[in-house]
C-alpha positions as CSV (number, residue, x, y, z in Angstrom):
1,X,128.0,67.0,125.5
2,X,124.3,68.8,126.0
3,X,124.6,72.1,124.2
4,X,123.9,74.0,127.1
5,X,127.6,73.4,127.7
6,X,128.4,75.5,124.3
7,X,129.4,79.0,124.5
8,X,129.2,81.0,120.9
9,X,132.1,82.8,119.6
10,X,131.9,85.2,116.2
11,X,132.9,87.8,113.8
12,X,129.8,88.9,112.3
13,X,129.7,87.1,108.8
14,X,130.5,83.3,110.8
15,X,130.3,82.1,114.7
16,X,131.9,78.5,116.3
17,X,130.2,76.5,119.6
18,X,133.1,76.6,122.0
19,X,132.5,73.7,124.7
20,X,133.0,73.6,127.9
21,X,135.7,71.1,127.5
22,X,137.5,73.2,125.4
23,X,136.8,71.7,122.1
24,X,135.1,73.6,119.1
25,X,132.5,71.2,117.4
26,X,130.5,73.5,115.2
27,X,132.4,76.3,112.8
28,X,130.6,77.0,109.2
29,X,134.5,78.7,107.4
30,X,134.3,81.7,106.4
31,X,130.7,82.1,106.6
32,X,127.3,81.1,108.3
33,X,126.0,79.7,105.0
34,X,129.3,77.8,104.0
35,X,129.7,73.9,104.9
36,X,131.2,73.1,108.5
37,X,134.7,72.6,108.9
38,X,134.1,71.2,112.6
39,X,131.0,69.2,112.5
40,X,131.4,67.1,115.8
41,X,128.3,68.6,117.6
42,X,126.1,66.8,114.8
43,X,128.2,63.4,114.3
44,X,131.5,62.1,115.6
45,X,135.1,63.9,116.7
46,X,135.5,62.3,113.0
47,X,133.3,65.3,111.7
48,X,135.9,67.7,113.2
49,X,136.7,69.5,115.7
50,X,139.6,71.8,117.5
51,X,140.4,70.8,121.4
52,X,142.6,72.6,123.7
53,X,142.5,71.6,127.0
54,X,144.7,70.7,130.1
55,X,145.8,66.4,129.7
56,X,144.6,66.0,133.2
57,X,140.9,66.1,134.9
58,X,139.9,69.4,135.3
59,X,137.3,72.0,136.4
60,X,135.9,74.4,134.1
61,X,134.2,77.6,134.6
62,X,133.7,80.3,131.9
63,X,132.6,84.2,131.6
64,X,132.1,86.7,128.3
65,X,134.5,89.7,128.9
66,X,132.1,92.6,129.3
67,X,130.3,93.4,126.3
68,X,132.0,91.4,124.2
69,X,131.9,87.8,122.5
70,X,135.6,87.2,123.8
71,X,135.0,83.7,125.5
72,X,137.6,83.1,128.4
73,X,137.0,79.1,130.0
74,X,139.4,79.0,133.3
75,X,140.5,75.4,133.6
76,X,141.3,74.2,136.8
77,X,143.2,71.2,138.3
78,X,145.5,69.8,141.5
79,X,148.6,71.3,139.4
80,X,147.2,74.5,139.0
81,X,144.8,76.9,136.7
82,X,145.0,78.1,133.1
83,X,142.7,80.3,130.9
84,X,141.8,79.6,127.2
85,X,140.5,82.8,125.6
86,X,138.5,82.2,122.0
87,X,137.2,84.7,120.0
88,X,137.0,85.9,116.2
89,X,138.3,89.3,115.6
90,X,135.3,91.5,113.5
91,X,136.5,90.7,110.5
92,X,138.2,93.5,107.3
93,X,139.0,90.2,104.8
94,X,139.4,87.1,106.4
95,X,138.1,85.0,109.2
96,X,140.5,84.2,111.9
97,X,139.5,82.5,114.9
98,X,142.4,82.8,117.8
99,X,142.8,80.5,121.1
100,X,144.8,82.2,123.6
101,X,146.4,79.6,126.7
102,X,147.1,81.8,129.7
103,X,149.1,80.2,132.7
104,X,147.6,81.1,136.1
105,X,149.2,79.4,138.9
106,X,150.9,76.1,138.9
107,X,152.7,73.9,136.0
108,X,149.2,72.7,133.8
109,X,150.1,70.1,131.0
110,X,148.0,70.9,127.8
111,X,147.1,69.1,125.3
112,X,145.8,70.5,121.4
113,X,144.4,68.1,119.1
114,X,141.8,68.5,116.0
115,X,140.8,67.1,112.7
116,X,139.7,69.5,110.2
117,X,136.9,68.2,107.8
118,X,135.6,70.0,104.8
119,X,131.6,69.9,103.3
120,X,130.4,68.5,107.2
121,X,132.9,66.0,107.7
122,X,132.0,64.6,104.2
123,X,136.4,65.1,102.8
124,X,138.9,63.9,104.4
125,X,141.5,66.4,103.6
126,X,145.3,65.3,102.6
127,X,147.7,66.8,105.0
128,X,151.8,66.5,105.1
129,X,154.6,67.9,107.2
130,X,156.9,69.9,105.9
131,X,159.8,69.8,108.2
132,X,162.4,71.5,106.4
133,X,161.2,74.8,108.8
């Protein structure tokens, strides 16, 4: 993906490249001057990265809200259209970065997928599921 086709979300102290396709590939957690978590604008999906995005081919368009950094990316396909809305709360002690999927017309089968790396994809980090609840 060119980076024209990143959109920049943020909190003041940090900030993630959204793209167009609905994947974050650049987020330095919790600050500018800390080491990526999602590195895959400068490497490989295996640097990390966060998608959200409908399974099927799709249209995007996107839009700020008015004077704000709250990103909203309509998706649309034959089924129907759905919204993602990224943004990252001005922080009081942590970060938090929230994706919102909004249904707009139609039955739209998303998909979520991501691999968090620490230190610019450099750690692998070890992950288990608990499914006791």
């Amino acid at each position: 993906m060119k980076i024209e086709d990143y959109a920049l979300i943020g909190d003041c102290q940090t900030a993630a490249l959204v793209g167009r396709n609905g994947s974050i590939d650049w987020l330095c957690w919790p600050r500018f001057d800390s080491p990526a978590c999602f590195a895959a604008l400068l490497g490989t999906r295996e640097n990390g990265f966060w998608r959200i995005a409908p399974q099927a081919g799709f249209r995007a368009s996107r839009r700020y809200r008015p004077d704000t950094l709250i990103l909203e990316t309509e998706f649309e396909t034959d089924a129907g259209a759905v919204t993602l809305i990224d943004f990252m709360p001005v922080r009081s002690q942590q970060s938090d970065l929230v994706r919102i999927v909004v249904g707009r017309r139609g039955r739209v089968a998303m998909a979520s997928g991501g691999v968090l790396r620490f230190d610019y994809g450099a750690f692998t980090p070890w992950v288990s599921l608990d499914a006791s609840g």
